[in-house]
Each structure stands twice: as structure tokens, then as C-alpha cells.
C-alpha positions in Angstrom: -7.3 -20.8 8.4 -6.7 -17.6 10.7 -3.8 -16.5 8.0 -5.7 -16.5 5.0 -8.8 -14.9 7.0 -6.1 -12.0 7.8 -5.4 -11.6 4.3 -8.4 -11.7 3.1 -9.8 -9.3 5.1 -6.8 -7.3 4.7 -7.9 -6.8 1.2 -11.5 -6.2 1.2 -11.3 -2.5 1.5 -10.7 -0.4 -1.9 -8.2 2.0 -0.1 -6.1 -1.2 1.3 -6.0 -2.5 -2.7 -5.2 0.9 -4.3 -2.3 1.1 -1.7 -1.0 -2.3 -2.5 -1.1 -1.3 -6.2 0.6 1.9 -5.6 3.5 0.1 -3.2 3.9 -1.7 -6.3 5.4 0.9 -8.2 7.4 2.9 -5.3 8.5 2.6 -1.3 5.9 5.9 -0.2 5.9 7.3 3.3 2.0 8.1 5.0 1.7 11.9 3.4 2.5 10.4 -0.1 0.0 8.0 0.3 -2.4 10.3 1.8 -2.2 12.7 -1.1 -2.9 10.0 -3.5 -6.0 8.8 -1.8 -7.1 11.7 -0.6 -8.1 10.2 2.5 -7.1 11.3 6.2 -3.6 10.5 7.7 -5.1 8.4 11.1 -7.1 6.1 7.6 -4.2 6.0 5.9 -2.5 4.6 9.2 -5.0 2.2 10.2 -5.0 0.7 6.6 -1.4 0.9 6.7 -1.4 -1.4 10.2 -4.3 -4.0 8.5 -1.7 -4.4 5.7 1.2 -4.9 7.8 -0.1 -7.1 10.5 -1.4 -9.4 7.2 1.9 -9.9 6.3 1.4 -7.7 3.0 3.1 -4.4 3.7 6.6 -3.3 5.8 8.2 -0.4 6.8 11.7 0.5 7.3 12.5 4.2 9.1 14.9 6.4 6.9 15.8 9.3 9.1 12.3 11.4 9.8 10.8 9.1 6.7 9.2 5.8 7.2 9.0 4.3 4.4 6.3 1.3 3.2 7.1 -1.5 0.7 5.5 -4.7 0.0 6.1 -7.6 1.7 7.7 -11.0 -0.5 5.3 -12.4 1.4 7.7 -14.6 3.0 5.5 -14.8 6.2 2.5 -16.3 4.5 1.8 -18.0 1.7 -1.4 -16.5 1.4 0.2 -13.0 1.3 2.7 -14.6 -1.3 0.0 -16.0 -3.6 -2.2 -12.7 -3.4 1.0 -10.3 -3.9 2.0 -11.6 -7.1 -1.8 -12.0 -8.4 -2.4 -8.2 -8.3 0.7 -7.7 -9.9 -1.2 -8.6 -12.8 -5.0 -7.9 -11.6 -6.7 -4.2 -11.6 -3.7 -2.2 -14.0 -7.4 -1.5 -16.2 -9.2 -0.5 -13.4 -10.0 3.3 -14.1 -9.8 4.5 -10.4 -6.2 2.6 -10.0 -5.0 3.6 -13.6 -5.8 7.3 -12.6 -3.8 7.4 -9.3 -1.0 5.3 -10.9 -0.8 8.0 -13.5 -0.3 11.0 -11.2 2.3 9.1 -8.7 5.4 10.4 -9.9 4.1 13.5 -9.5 3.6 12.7 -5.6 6.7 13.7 -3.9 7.0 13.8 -0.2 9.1 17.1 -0.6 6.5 18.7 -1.9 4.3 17.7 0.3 5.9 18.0 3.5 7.9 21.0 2.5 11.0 18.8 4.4 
């Protein structure tokens, strides 16, 4: 029971589930993701951690970049199940249809001026 606790909790924060949905569409490093929420970097970090520890969420370093992706969900089939539900959940969701529609304009260059 702990597992699904951990990904249930994992995803009962908006932020968590507007991240998942972004992660979706593109690997994004923590200033990307913090432009699109407009939330604070140590938030975006701690949501960031929830996600991974729940088996939802990885990274993989890429030179100064550190780059988040979803999981396959390999490591729980809680995380599995949920994954490939809100592939198909919240796309109508006004909020998550609006930052979906400016994320290819979030670009890490132009944020981070690297």
C-alpha cells in the first residue's frame, strides 16, 4: 500500500500535475519549468523530488543541464497505470491547455542566457 500512497500523494498538488503534463510533451530542465509555472526554483525542486522519489519523473545530467523526463513507470505499477491515464486526462483543462500552448516558446537559452 505504501507505493500507491506515494503516488497518490505525489499527484495531489496542481503544480506536480501541470509538470507531469508538460514532461509529457518535452525533457525540460528546472528554469524551463519554472518559467512555465511561474513558481520559485527551490518549489519547482521540491515538486521535482515528490515526483521522482514516486517513481513518476527522472533525470539524466547533460553537461550543466539536468534534464527531467517521465518515468515508464517501470518501478511501480501504480506510477505505470497513472502515467498513461493522464496521457489522455486534463488536455481540456484551461490552466494546462494554456501552458502547453506557450511551451515551445520556453527555451532554456533564453532563459538562462547559456
Amino acid at each position: 500500500m505504501n507505493a500507491f500512497v506515494k503516488v497518490m500523494r505525489a499527484l495531489s498538488d496542481p503544480n506536480r500535475i501541470k509538470i507531469i503534463k508538460m514532461l509529457q510533451h518535452k525533457a525540460m530542465c528546472v528554469c524551463e519549468i519554472q518559467a512555465a509555472l511561474e513558481i520559485a526554483q527551490p518549489t519547482v525542486s521540491k515538486h521535482l523530488k515528490i515526483l521522482e522519489h514516486a517513481g513518476l519523473i527522472t533525470f539524466k545530467k547533460d553537461g550543466l543541464w539536468v534534464n527531467y523526463y517521465l518515468t515508464d513507470g517501470s518501478s511501480s505499477p501504480y506510477a505505470a497505470t497513472l502515467l498513461g491515464n493522464l496521457r489522455h486526462w486534463l488536455d481540456d483543462d484551461s490552466e494546462i491547455a494554456e501552458i502547453l500552448k506557450r511551451l515551445p516558446e520556453i527555451r532554456r537559452e533564453d532563459i538562462c542566457k547559456r
